[in-house]
Backbone as a ProteinNet text record, in pm:
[ID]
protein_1_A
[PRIMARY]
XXXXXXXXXXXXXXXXXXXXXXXXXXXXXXXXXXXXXXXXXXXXXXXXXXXXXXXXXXXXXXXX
[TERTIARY]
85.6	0	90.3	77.4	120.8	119.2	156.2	129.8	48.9	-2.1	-85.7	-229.2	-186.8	-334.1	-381.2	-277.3	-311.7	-365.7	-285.6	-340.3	-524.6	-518.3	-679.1	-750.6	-692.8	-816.5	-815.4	-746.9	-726.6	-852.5	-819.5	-905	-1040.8	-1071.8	-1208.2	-1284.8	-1221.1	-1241.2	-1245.9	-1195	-1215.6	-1309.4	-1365.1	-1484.4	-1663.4	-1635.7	-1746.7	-1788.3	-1667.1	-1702.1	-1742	-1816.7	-1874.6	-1824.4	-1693.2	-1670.9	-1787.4	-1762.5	-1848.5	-1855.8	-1982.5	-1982	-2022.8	-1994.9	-2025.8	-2210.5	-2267.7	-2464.6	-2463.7	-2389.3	-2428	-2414.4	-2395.5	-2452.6	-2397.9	-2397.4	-2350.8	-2428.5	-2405.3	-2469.7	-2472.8	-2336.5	-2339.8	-2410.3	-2387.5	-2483.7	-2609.5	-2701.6	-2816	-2866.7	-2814.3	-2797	-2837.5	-2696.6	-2663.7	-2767.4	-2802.7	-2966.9	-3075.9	-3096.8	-3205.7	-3203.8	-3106.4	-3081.6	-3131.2	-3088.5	-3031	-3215.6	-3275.5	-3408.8	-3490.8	-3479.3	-3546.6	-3547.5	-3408.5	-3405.7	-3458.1	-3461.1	-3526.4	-3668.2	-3735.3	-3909.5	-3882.1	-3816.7	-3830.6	-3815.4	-3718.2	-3692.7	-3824.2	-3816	-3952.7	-4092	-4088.4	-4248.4	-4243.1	-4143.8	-4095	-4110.1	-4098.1	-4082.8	-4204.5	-4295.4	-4422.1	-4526.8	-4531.1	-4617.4	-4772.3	-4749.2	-4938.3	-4981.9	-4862.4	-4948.4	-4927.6	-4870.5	-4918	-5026.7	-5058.3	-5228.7	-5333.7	-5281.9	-5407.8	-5436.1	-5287.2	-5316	-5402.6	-5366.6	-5458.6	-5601.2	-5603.8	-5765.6	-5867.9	-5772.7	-5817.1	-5853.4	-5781.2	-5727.5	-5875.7	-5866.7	-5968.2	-6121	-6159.7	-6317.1	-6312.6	-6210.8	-6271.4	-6288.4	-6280	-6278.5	-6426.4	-6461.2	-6571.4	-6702.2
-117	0	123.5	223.9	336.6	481	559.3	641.4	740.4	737.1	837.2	731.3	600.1	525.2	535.5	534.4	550.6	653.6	766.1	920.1	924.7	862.9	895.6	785.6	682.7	631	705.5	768.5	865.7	914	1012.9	1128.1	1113.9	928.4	913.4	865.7	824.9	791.2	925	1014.6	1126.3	1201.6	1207.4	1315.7	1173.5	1022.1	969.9	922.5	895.5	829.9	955.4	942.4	1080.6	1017.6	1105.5	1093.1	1056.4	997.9	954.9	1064.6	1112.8	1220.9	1174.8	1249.2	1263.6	1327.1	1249.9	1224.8	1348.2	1394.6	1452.7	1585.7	1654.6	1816.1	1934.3	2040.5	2149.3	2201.4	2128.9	2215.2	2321.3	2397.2	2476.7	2599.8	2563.2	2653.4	2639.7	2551.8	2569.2	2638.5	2627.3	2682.8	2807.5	2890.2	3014.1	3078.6	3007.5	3030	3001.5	2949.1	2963.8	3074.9	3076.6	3206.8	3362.4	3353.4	3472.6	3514.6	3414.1	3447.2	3423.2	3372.4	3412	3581.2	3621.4	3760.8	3841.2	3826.5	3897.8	3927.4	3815	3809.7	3866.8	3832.8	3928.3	4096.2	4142.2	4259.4	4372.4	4267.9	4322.4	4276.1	4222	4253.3	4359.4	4335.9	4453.4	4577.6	4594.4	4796.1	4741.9	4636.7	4689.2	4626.2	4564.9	4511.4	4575.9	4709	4732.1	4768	4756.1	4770.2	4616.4	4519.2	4387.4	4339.1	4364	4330	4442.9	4523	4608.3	4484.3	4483.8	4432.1	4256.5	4213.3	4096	4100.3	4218.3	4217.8	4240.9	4355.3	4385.9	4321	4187.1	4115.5	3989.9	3975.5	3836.5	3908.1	4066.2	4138.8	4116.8	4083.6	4117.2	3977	3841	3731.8	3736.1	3762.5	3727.5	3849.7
0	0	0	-79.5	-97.6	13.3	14.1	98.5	101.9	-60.2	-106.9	-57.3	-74.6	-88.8	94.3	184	289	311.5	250.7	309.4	249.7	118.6	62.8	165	232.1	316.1	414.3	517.9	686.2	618.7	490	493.2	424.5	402.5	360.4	513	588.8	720.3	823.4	784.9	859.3	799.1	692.9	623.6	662.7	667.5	631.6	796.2	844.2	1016.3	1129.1	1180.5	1284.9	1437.1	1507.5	1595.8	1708.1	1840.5	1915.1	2050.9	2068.3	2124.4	2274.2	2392.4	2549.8	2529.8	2564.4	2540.3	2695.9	2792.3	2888.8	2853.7	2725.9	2699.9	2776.9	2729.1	2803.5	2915	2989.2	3156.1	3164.7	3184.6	3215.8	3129.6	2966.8	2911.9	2967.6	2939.8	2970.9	3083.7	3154.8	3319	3276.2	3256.2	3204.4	3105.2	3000.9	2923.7	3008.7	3090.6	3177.8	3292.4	3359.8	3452	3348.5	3274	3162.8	3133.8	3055.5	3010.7	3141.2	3255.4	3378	3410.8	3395.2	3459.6	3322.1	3173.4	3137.9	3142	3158.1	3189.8	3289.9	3400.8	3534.3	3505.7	3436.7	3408.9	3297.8	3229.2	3122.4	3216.2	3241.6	3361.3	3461	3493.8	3647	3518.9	3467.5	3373	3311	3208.4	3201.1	3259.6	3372.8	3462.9	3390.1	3426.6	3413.5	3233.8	3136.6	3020.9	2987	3010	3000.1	3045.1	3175.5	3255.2	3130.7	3094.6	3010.2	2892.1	2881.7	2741.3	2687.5	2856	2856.6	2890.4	2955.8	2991.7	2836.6	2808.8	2671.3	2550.4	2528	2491.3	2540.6	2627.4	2709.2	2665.9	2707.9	2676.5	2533.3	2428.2	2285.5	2287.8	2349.5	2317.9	2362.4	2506.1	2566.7	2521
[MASK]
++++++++++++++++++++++++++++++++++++++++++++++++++++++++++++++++

């Protein structure tokens, strides 16, 4: 076997075989995306608390 014929198998084996991945995921992101969009609902309710309640009441009388 040649060296070229080796090199074209590495690199048909490296473009067709899919490394084997750790199934336990980024913790700590998610974490960090959950903290993160907690404090924005917290922040955007806290500044429009009362035109959100308008906007549901408003919102619920055109239904009913």
């Amino acid at each position: 076997m040649t060296a070229l014929n080796v090199l074209m198998i590495r690199a048909w084996v490296a473009l067709t075989v899919t490394p084997r991945h750790d199934d336990r995921g980024d913790v700590p992101g998610w974490v960090l995306i959950t903290v993160m969009t907690a404090g924005l609902v917290a922040i955007i309710y806290g500044v429009a608390k009362d035109e959100l309640r308008e906007m549901l009441r408003s919102a619920l009388n055109k239904v009913s």
